[in-house]
N, C-alpha and C positions, 0 to 999 in steps of 0.2 A: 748327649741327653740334656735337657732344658735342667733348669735350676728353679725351684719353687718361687717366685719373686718375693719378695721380703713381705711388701704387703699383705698376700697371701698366707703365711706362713700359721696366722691361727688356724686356719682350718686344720691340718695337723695335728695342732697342738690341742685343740679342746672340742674339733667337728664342726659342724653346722646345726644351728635349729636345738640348741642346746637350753635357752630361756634361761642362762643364770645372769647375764650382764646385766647393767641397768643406763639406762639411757635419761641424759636429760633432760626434761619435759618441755624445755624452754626453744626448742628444734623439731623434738618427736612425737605424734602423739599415738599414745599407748592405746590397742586395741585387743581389749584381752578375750572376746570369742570368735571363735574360729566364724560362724557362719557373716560377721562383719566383715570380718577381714576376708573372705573367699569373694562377698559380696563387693568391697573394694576393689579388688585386685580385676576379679574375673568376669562378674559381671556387667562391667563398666568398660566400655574401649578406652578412657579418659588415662587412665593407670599406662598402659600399652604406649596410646600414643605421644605420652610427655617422655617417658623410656625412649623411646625411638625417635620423637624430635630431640630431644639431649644429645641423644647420640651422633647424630647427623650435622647438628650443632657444632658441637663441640670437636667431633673429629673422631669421636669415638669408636664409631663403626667398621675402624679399619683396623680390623681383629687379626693377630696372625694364627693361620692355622696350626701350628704348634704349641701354642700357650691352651689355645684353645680345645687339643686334645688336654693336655696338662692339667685342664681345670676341669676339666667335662671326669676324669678320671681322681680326680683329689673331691668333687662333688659328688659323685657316685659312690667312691670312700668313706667319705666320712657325715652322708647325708641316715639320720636313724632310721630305721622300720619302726615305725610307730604301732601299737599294737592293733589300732583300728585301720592303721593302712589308709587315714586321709593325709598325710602330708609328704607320700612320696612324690608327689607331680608335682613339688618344688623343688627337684633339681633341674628341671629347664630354666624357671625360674631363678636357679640361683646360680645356673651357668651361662644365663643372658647377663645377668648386672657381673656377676664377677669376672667376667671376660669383656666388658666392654671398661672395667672399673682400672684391668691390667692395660685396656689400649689407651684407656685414656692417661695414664700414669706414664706411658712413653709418647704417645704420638699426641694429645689432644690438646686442645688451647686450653690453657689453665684459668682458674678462676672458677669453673663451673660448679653448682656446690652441689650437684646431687649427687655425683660422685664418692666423694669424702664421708655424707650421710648416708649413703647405702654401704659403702665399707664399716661405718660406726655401729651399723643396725647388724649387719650380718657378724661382726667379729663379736657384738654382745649376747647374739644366739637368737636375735630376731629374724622375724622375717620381712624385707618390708613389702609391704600389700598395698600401698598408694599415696598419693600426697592430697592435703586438707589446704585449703586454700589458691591461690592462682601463681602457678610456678612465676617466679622462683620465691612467692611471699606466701609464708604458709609454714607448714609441719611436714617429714616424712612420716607416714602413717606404717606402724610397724607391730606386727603380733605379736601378743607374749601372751600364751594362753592364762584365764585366771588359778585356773589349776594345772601347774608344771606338772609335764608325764614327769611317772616313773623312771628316776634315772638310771637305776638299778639294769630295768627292764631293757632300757637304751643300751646300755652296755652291751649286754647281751648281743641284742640284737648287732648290735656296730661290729663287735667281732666276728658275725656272723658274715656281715657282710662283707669287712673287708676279708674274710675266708675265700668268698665267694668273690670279688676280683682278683685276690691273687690266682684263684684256680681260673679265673677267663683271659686273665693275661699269660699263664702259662698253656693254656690251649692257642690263641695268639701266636706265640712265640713258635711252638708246632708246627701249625700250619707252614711257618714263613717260612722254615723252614724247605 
């Protein structure tokens, strides 16, 4: 069985999309509503395509399939049910950067700084939604809602769900049986 990689290890420890870190400002710039940041990320190919030429770049895209489930399932873990249920469709999202963040960490030409800047946003509880200026001169543009959910509520829910993979990894296990 694989072993959490170090760098990885906050998700864990405190989740994803948590909004307490602080990042900053001289790197990152803060976008604190959500319909910015959706508008960032989603409705722009520009966000996509600097992601996937980085990665190509840099070496990153040569993901292995086993970190890749490891992350896809430490993502699904510890990503919260938000009460409105807008920020579940950033676990693809946050298992494209953080599985390309692990390949680039073993396999990629170093130097590259989106890397480092999407580990710094996701381990402070951001999310990032896109970059400000003309890669690689510029900002990572990163969510922190003006009004943090309820974390109370998060909890909750977080339990809830890790409930609910351990009871899909234990039907899993069944099957293979």
């Amino acid at each position: 069985m694989l072993a959490i990689p170090p760098i990885l290890a906050f998700i864990s420890e405190s989740g994803l999309f948590h909004f307490q870190g602080k990042l900053p400002d001289d790197v990152f710039k803060i976008i604190g509503e959500r319909e910015v940041a959706v508008a960032s990320a989603w409705d722009s190919q520009d966000w996509t395509d600097l992601r996937e030429n980085v990665s190509a770049e840099s070496g990153a895209w040569q993901t292995d399939r086993d970190f890749d489930k490891l992350i896809n399932e430490l993502v699904f873990a510890y990503t919260p049910q938000f009460e409105d249920g807008a920020l579940d469709q950033l676990e693809d999202e946050a298992n494209f950067d953080l599985s390309r963040c692990v390949s680039y960490m073993f396999n990629g030409k170093k130097g590259e700084a989106l890397y480092p800047l999407l580990l710094t946003a996701y381990e402070a509880g951001g999310w990032p939604c896109g970059w400000a200026g003309s890669y690689p001169v510029g900002k990572l543009c990163v969510y922190y809602p003006m009004m943090p959910p309820n974390l109370d509520s998060l909890a909750s829910a977080h339990s809830k769900r890790v409930a609910y993979q351990k009871d899909r990894a234990r039907a899993r296990l069944r099957n293979a049986v």
